[in-house]
C-alpha positions as CSV (number, residue, x, y, z in Angstrom):
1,X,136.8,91.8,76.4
2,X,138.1,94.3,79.1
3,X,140.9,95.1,80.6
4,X,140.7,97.0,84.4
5,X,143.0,98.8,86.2
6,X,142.5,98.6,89.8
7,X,144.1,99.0,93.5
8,X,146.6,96.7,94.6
9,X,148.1,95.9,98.1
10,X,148.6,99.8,98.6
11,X,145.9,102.9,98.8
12,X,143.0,103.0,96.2
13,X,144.5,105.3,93.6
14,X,142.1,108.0,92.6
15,X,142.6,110.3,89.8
16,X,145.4,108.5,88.8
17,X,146.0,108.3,85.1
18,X,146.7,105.5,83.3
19,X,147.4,104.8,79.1
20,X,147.2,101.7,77.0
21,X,149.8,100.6,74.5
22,X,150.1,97.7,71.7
23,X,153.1,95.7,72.7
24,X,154.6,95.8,68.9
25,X,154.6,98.2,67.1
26,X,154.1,100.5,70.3
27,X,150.9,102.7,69.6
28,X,148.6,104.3,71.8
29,X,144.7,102.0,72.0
30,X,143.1,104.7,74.4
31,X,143.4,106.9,77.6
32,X,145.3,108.6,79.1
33,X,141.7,107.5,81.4
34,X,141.7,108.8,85.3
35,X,141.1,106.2,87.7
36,X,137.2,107.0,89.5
37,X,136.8,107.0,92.9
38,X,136.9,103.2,93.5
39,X,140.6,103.4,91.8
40,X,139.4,101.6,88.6
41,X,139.9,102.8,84.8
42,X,138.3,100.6,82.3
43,X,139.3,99.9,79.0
44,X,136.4,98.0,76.5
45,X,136.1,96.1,73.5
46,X,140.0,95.1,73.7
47,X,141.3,92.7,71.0
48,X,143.4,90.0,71.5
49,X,147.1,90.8,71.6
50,X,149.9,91.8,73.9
51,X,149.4,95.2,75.2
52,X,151.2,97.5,78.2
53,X,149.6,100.4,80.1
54,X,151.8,103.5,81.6
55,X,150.9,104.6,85.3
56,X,151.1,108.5,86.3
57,X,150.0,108.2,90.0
58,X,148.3,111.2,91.5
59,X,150.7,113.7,93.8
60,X,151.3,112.0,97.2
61,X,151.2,108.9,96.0
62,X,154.5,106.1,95.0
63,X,153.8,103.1,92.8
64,X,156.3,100.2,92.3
65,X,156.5,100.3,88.6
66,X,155.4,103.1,86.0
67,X,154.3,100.6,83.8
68,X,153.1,97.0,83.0
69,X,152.7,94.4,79.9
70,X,149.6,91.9,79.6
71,X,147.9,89.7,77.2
72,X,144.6,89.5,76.5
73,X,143.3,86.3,74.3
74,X,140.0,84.2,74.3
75,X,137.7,87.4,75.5
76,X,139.3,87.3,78.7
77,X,138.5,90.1,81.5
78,X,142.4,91.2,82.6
79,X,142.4,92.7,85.8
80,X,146.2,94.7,86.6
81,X,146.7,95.5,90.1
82,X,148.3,98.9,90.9
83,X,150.8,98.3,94.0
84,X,151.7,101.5,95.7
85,X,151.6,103.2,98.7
86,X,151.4,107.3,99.7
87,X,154.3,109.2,100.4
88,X,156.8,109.1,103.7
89,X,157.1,111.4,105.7
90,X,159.1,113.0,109.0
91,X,157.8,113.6,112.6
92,X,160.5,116.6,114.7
93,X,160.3,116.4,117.9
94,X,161.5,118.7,120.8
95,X,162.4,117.7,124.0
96,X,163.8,118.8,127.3
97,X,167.2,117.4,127.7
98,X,166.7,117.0,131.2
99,X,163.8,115.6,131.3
100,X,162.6,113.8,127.3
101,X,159.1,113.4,128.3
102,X,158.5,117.1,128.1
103,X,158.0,118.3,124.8
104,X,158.8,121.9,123.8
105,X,157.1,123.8,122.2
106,X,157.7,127.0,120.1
107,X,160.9,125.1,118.7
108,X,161.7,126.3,114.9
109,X,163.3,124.6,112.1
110,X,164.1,124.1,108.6
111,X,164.3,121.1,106.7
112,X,166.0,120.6,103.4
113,X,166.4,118.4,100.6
114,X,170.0,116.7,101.6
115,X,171.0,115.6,97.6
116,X,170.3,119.6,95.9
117,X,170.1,121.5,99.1
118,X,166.4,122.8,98.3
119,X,164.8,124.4,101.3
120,X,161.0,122.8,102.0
121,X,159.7,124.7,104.5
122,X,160.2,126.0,108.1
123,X,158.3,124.3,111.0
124,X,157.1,124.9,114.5
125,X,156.9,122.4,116.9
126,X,152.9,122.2,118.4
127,X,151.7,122.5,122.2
128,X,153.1,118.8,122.3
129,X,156.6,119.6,121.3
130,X,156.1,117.7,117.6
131,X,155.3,118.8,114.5
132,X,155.0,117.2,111.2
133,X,155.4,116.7,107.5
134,X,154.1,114.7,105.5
135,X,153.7,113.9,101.9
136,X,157.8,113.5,101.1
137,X,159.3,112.5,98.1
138,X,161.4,109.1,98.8
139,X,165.0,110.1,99.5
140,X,167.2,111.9,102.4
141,X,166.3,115.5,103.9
142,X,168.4,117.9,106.4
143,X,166.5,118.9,109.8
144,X,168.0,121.7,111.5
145,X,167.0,123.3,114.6
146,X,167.1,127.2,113.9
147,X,165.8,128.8,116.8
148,X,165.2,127.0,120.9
149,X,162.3,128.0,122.5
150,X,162.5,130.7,125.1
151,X,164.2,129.3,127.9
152,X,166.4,126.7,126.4
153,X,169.4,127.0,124.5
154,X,169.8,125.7,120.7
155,X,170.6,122.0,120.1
156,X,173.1,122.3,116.6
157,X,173.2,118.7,115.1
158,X,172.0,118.5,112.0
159,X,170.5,115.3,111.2
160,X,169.5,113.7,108.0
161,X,166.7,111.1,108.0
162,X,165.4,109.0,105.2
163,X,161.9,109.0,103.9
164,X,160.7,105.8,101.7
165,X,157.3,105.0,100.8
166,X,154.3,104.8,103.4
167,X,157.0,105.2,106.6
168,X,157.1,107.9,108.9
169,X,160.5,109.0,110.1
170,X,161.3,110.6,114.3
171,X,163.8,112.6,114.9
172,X,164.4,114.3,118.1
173,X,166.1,117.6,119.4
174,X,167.1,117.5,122.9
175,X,167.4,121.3,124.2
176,X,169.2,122.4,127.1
177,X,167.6,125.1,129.9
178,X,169.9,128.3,129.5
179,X,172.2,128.4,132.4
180,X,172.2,131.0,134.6
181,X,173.8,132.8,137.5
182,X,172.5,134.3,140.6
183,X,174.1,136.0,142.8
184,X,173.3,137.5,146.4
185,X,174.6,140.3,148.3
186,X,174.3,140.1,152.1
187,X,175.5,142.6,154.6
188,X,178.6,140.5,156.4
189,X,177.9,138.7,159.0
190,X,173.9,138.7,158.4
191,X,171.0,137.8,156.0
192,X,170.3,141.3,155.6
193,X,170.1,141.5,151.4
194,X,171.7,144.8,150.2
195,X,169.8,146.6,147.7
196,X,170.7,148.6,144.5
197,X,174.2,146.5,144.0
198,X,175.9,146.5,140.4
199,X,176.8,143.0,139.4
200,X,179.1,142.4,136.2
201,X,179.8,139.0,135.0
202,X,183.1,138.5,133.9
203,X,184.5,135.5,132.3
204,X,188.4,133.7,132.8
205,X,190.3,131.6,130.8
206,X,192.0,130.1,134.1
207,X,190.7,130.7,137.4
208,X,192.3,129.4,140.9
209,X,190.1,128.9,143.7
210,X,191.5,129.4,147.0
């Protein structure tokens, strides 16, 4: 009699470890035994009885349920799929307001843990105006732009994705060009440019045109 622990609809789980249990009284039988590289742990010369294992995946990974209960009787060969998939993660991308299909890069952020606040990292968008993180715990994360690449002014919403189990989450930052002034001094009457002229911007609350 055996009883294997293999992959299941998800990823092959390598090195992930897995324990079995008697049923009643609860008391360990063997393991913890690491899953090899075809994501199996065997456990041989199993009685006959009701028995449950205990899951720890490996880091990246998400499994439906920590732990499951079996029977073996009669010799047979149980075979207990693990379900799971990797992590989620989030894809930031930076765009040209004016036009989206250019991508910015050189566009700098932070993301955060929404529920504690918890800083993860700071990113860089790529040559391609994207950049992004994987391997995410399941749950709801801040993106904020902290600095627009040169050129462009800041976009300030904030938003706040979720990341769940095997999915890969967009957002987009749509960055404004900086605006600008110019101004041109001509001698009247002509298109003669005047040189050397001092130009101070000054700004009105209320300003009538004639």
């Amino acid at each position: 009699r055996d009883l294997r622990m293999s992959r299941g609809l998800g990823d092959v789980y390598k090195r992930q470890s897995v324990t079995l249990y008697t049923e009643s009284p609860s008391q360990l039988v063997a393991g913890p035994k690491t899953t090899n590289s075809a994501g199996l742990a065997i456990f041989d010369g199993i009685p006959d009885g009701n028995y449950y294992v205990t899951v720890v995946a490996p880091d990246g990974y998400v499994i439906s349920s920590s732990s499951y209960h079996l029977t073996v009787h009669g010799g047979s060969h149980e075979q207990v799929p693990l379900v799971g998939t990797r992590n989620g993660g989030i894809v930031i991308k930076s765009v040209d307001a004016a036009n989206p299909s250019v991508g910015l890069p050189g566009t700098q952020f932070v993301v955060r843990n929404a529920l504690t606040g918890n800083v993860v990292d700071t990113y860089t968008t790529g040559i391609d105006g994207t950049v992004t993180i994987p391997n995410l715990n399941s749950g709801y994360y801040t993106v904020e732009e902290t600095q627009a690449p040169a050129g462009y002014i800041k976009d300030t919403i904030i938003h706040t994705p979720y990341v769940s189990p095997g999915k890969t989450v967009e957002v987009t930052f749509s960055n404004r060009t900086t605006p600008f002034i110019t101004v041109r001094t001509l001698i009247s009457g002509t298109n003669t440019p005047i040189p050397n002229c001092t130009v101070s911007p000054v700004s009105y609350t209320h300003l009538t045109l004639p």
